[in-house]
C-alpha positions as MATLAB code, in Angstrom:
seq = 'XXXXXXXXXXXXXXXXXXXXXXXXXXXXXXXXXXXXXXXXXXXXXXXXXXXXXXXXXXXXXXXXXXXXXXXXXXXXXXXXXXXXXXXXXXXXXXXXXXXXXXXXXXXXXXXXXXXXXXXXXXXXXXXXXXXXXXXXXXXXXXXXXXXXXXXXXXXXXXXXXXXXXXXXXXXXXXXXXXXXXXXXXXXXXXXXXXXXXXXXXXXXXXXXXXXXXXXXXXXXXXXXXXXXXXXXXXXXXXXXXXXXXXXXXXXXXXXXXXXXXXXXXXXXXXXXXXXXXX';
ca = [
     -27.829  -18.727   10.249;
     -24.461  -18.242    8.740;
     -21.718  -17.220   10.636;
     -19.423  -14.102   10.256;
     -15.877  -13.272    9.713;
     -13.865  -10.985   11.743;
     -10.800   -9.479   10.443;
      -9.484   -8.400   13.925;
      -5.996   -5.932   13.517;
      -3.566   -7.772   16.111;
      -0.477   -5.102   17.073;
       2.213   -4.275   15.117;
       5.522   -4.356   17.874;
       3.696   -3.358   21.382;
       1.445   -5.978   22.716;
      -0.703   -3.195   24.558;
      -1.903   -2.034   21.160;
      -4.736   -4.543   20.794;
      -8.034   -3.514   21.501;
     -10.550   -4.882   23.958;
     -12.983   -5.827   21.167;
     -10.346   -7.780   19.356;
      -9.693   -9.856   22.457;
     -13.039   -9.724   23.141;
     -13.736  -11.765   19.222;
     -10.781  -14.058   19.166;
     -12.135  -15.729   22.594;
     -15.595  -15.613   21.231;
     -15.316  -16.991   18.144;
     -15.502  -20.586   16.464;
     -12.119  -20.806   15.163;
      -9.081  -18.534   15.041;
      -7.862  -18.439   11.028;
      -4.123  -17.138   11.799;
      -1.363  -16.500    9.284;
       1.541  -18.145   10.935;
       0.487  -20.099   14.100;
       3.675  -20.492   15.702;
       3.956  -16.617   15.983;
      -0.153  -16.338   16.755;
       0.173  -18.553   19.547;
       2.537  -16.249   21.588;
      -0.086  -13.550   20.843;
      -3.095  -15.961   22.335;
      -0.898  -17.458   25.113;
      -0.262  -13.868   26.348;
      -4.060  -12.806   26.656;
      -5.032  -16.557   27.615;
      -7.002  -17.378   24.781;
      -7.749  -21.157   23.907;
      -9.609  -20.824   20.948;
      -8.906  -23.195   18.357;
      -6.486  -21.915   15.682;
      -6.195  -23.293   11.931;
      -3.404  -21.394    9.542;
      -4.260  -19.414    6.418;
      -1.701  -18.171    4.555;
      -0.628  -17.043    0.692;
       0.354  -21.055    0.326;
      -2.919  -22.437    1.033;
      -5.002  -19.599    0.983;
      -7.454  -20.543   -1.990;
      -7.974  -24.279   -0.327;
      -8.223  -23.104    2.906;
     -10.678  -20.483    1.671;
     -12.892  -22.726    0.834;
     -12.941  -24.647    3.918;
     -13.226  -21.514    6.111;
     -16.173  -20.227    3.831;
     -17.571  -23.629    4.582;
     -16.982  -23.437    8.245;
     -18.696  -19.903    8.148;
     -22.031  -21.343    6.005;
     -22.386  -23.607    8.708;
     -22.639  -21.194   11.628;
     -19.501  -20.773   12.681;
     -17.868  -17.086   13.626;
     -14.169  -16.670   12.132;
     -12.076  -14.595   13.214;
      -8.567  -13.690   11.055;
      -5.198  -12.212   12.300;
      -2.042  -11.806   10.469;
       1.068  -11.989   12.046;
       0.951   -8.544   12.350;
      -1.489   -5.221   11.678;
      -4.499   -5.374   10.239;
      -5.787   -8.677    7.995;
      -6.664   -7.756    4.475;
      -3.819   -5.013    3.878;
      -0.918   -6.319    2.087;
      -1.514  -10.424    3.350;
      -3.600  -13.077    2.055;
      -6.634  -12.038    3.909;
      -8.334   -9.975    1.194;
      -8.549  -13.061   -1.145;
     -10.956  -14.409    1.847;
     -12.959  -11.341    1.968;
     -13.572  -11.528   -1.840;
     -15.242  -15.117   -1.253;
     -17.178  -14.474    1.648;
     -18.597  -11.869    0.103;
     -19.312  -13.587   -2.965;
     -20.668  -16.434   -0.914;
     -23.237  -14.104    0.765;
     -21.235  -13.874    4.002;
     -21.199  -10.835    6.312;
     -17.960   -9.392    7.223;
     -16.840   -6.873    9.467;
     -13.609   -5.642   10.233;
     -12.094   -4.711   13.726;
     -10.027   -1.222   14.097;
      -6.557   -1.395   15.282;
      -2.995   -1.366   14.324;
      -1.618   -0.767   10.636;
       1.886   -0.088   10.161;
       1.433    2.238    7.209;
      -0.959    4.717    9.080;
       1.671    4.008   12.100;
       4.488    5.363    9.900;
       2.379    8.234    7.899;
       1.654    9.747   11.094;
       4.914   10.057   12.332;
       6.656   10.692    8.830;
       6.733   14.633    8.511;
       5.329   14.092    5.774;
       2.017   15.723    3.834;
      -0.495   12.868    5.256;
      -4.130   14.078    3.821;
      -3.032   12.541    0.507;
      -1.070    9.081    0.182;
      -0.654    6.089   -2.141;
       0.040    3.178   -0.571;
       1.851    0.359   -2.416;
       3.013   -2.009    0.447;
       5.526   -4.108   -1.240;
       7.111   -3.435   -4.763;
       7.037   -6.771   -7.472;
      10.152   -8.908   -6.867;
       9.979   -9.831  -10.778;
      11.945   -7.011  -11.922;
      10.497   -5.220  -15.121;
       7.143   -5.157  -13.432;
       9.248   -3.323  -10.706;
      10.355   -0.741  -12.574;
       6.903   -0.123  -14.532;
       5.470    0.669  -10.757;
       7.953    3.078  -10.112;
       7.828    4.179  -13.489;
       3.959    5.134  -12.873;
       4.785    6.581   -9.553;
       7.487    8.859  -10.655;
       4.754   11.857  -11.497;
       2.401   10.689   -8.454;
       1.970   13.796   -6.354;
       0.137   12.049   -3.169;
       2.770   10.761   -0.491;
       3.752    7.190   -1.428;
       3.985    4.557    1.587;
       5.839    1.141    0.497;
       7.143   -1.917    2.680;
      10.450   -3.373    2.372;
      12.649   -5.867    4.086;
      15.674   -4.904    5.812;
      18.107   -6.797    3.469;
      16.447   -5.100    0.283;
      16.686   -1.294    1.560;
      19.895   -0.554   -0.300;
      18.425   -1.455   -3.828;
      15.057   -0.281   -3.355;
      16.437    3.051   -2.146;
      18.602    2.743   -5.163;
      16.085    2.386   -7.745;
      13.598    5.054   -6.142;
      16.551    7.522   -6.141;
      17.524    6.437  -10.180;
      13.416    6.553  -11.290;
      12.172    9.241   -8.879;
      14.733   11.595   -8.332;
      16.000   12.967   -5.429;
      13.559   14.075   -2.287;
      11.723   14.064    1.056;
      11.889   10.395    2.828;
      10.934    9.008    6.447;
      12.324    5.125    6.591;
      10.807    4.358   10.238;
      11.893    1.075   11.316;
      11.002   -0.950   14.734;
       7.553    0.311   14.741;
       5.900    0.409   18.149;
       9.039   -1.369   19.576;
      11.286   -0.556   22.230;
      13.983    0.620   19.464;
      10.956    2.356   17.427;
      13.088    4.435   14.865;
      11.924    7.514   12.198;
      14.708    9.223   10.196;
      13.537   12.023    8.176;
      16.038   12.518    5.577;
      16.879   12.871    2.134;
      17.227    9.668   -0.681;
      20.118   10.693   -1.340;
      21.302   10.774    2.734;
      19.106    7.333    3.428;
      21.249    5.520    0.701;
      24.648    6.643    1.761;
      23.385    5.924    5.368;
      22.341    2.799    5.115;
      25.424    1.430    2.627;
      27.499    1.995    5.897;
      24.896    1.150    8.870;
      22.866   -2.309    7.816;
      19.521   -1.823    8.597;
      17.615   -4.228   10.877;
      13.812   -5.116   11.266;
      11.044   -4.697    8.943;
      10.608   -0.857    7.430;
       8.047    1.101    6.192;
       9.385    4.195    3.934;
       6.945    7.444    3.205;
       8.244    9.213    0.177;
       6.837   12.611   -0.381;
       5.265   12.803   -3.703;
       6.164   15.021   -7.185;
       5.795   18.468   -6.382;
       2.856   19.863   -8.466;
       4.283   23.262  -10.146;
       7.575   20.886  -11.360;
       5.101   18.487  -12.705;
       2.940   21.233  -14.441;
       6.687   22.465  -15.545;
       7.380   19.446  -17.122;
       4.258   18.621  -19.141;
       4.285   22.159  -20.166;
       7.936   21.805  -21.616;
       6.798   18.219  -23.029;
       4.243   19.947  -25.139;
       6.421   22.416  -26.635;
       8.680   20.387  -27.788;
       5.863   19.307  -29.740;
       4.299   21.049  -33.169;
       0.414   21.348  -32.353;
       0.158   19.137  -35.519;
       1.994   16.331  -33.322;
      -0.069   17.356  -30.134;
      -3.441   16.720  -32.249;
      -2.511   13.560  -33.492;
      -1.703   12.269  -29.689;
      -5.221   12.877  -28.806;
      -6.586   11.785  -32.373;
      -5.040    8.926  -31.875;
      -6.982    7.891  -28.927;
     -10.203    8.354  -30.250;
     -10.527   11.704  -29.217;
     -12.902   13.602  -32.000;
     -11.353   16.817  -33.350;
     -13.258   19.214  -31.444;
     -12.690   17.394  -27.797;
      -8.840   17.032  -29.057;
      -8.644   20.845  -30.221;
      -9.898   21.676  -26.500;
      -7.179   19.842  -24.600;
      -4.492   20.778  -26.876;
      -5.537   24.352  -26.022;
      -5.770   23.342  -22.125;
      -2.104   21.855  -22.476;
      -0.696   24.476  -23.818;
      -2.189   27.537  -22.114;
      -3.844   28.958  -25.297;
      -7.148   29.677  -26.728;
      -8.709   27.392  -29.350;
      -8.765   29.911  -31.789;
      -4.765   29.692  -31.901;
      -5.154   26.150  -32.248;
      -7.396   26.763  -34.583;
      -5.075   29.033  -36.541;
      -2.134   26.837  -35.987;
      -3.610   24.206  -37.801;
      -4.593   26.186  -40.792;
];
C-alpha cells in the first residue's frame, strides 16, 4: 500500500506549542521532509527524535517532489514541517500536496500553530471575516495591482512582512488604502510577544523612529461597507445612465439584465431607466 503524507504544524516561537500527535508522526514516520534542516534539527533534537530528515524547500521543491511522491508510492509515511507554523500556508508545501494528490496519495494534515490565526486572534480586530495574503509580490507593479484589488476589500486583511520591509509596506498600504485600523504583532509566541493596535498613520511614524525586529504579521481592518456603498453610489452619478448602460453592454450583459443593475446601482426603478433612455 502507498504511504501517506503528514503535513504536521511545528510551533511558531514557543516550543510547548506542538501537539502530542505531531510528535507522535514525526517519530513514526519514514522520513522527515523539512524546509530548512539546520533549523528542524534543533526542533527534533529537543523532543529526541531520530528520524531521518531530507530538505524540501521553494529551490528544489519540484525535484524533490518527485522523489518524495516516489518515496510515498513505495510505502513510505512522510511527514512535512516548515521552519515554522503550519506546512502548506504561505511555503513550498502546497506544491507537494497538489502532486500527491494528483498521484492518488492520501494526505492529511495535523492541527497546530499558524501565525496568521495567532495574530487575528489577538488583533482587535473584526475576525469572522478575513483575507489572508501572507506576503505581498516583491516585483513591484504586481504589488501595487494587489493592493490595488484590496483597497475596496471589506473582510480584515492579514499579510506577512519582514522586519526590514515594514516602513515601505506600511507606506504603500497607507498611499493605496487610506488611512485605518492596524494590529502589527511581532515576536509571536515569544518571550518579547508584541501587538500594537494602532493607526497606519501612527505605525508608520512609529516605526521610522523605532526599527522593528523579528518577523511580523499585520491585520488591517477592511473598507468600511456604508463608505464603500458611498463611493460606488457617487461613481455612478457621475455617470449619464447612457454611460452606465454601455458599462454593462459592454460586457455582454443583454439589455434587459443591464437595465436591471443599472437600476440596482443607482437606487431607482427600471421604469426611470427606462424613461431615461428614451
Amino acid at each position: 500500500m502507498a504511504g501517506k503524507l503528514y503535513l504536521c504544524a511545528t510551533p511558531i516561537g514557543n516550543l510547548e506549542d506542538i501537539t502530542l500527535r505531531v510528535l507522535r508522526i514525526l517519530k513514526e514516520a519514514d522520513l522527515i521532509a523539512a524546509e530548512d534542516t539546520r533549523n528542524s534539527i534543533k526542533l527534533l533534537n529537543h523532543f529526541d527524535i531520530k528520524t531521518p530528515m531530507t530538505s524540501y524547500h521553494e529551490y528544489n521543491k519540484y525535484d524533490k517532489g518527485r522523489y518524495l511522491v516516489e518515496q510515498m508510492e513505495a510505502g513510505k509515511n512522510v511527514a512535512l514541517i516548515t521552519d515554522a507554523g503550519t506546512p502548506g500556508i504561505s511555503d513550498p508545501g502546497e506544491e507537494l500536496v497538489t502532486m500527491c494528490c494528483q498521484a492518488g496519495i492520501q494526505v492529511t494534515s495535523l492541527p497546530g500553530a499558524a501565525a496568521c490565526v495567532t495574530a487575528l486572534t489577538m488583533s482587535g480586530l473584526p475576525t469572522r471575516r478575513f483575507a489572508f495574503e501572507a506576503f505581498l509580490p516583491a516585483d513591484k507593479k504586481e504589488r501595487k495591482k494587489i493592493l490595488e484589488e484590496l483597497k475596496n476589500e471589506t473582510r480584515t486583511l492579514v499579510l506577512y512582512e519582514a522586519p526590514h520591509r515594514l516602513v515601505k509596506t506600511l507606506e504603500e498600504l497607507l498611499e493605496i488604502l487610506g488611512n485605518r485600523r492596524i494590529s502589527v504583532c511581532r515576536e509571536l509566541t515569544k518571550k518579547h510577544e508584541q501587538v500594537f493596535r494602532t493607526t497606519l498613520e501612527q505605525a508608520l511614524s512609529h516605526y521610522r523612529e523605532e526599527t522593528p525586529k523579528g518577523e511580523c504579521v499585520l491585520v488591517l481592518e477592511g473598507k468600511d461597507r456604508k463608505e464603500l456603498e458611498l463611493e460606488e453610489q457617487s461613481r455612478w452619478d457621475e455617470m449619464s445612465v447612457t454611460e452606465h448602460m454601455d458599462l454593462y453592454l459592454s460586457h455582454g450583459m443583454d439589455k434587459k439584465e443591464a437595465m436591471k443593475k443599472v437600476a440596482k446601482d443607482r437606487g431607482v426603478s427600471k421604469r426611470e431607466i427606462y424613461q431615461a433612455l428614451l
